[in-house]
DRENFI-827719 format. One record per residue (C-alpha): chain; x, y, z. Coordinates in steps of 0.05 Angstrom, whole numbers. Example, Ala and Ser with C-alpha at 12.3 -4.5 7.8 and 13.67 -1.06 7.14 Angstrom:
<nodes>
<node rose="A" c1="246" c2="-90" c3="156"/>
<node rose="A" c1="273" c2="-21" c3="143"/>
</nodes>
This chain:
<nodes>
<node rose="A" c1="-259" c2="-24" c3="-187"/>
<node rose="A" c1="-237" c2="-85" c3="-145"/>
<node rose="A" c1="-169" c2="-96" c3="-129"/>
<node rose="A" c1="-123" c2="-139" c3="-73"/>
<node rose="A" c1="-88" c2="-107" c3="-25"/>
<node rose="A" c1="-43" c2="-140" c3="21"/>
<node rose="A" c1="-51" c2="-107" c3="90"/>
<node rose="A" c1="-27" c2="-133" c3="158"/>
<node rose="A" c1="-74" c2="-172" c3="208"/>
<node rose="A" c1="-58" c2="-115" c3="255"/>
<node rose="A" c1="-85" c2="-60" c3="197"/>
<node rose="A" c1="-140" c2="-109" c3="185"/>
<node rose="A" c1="-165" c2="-118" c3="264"/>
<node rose="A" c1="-160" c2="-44" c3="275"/>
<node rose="A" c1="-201" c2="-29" c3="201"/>
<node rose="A" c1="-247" c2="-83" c3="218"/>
<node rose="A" c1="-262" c2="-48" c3="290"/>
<node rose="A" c1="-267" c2="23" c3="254"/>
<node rose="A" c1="-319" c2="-4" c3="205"/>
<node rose="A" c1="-362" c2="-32" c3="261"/>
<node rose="A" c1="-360" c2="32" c3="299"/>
<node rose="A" c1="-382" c2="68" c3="242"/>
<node rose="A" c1="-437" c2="10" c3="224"/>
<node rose="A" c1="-404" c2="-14" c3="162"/>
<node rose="A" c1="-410" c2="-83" c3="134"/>
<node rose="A" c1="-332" c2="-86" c3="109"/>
<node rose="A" c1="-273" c2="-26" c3="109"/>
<node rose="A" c1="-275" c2="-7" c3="34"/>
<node rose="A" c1="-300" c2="61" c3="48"/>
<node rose="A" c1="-250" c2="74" c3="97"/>
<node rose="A" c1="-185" c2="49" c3="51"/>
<node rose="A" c1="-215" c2="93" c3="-9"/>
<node rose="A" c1="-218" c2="150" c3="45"/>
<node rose="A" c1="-149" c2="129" c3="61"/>
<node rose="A" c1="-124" c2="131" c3="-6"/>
<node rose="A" c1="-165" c2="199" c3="-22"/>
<node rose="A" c1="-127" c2="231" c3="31"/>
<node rose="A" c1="-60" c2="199" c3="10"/>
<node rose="A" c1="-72" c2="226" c3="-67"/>
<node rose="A" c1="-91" c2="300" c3="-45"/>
<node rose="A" c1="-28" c2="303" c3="7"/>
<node rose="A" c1="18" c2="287" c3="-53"/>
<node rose="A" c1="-19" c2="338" c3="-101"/>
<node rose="A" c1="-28" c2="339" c3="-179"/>
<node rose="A" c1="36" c2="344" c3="-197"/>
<node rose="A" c1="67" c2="282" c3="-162"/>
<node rose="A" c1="7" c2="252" c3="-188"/>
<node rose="A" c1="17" c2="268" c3="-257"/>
<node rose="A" c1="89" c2="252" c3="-254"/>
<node rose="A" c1="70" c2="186" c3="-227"/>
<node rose="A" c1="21" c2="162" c3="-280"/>
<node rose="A" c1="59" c2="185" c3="-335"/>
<node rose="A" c1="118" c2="135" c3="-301"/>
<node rose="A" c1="63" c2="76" c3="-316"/>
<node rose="A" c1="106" c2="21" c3="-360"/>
<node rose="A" c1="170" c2="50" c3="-360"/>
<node rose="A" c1="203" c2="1" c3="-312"/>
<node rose="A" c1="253" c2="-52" c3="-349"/>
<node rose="A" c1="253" c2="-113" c3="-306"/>
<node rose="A" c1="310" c2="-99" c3="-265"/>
<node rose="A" c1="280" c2="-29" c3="-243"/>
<node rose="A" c1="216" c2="-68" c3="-227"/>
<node rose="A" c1="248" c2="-108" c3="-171"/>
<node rose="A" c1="296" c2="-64" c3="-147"/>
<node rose="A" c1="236" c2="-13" c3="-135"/>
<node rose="A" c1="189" c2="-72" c3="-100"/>
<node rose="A" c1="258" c2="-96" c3="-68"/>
<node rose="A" c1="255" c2="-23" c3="-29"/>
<node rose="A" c1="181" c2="-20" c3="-28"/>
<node rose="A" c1="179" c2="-82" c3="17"/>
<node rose="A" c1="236" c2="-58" c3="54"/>
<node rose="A" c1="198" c2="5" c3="80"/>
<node rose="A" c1="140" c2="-35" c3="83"/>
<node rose="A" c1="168" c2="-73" c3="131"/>
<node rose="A" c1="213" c2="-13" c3="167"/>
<node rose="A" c1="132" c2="10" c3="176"/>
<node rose="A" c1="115" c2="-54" c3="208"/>
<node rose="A" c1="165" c2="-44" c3="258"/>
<node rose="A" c1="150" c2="21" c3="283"/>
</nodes>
């Protein structure tokens, strides 16, 4: 499946580099590895809790939740 992700030019030099090294014409491989890694740390039951959570945001919760998503997005940036 195709998606957009926003990523930062310094995430996209250093995944752009990786790729090369490992003689790969772009860095999906290495974000689904990423994100296969990411799923198995949090295990099946934060998983499942998390997808039964899909659509049961009102529209307040909805920002609110990307309010503090950006804001330890960007607390991540820093560091």
């Amino acid at each position: 499946m195709r998606t957009t992700v926003e990523i930062s030019d310094e995430q996209h030099r250093a995944l752009s580099v990786l790729a090369q090294q490992r003689g790969l014409r772009g860095f999906s491989q290495l974000v689904q590895e990423a994100l296969d890694s990411y799923l198995s740390d949090l295990g099946q039951d934060e998983i499942a809790v998390l997808l039964d959570l899909e659509g049961t945001l009102d529209e307040q919760q909805e920002h609110e939740l990307r309010a503090r998503i950006e804001a330890a997005r960007a607390t991540w940036r820093a560091s």
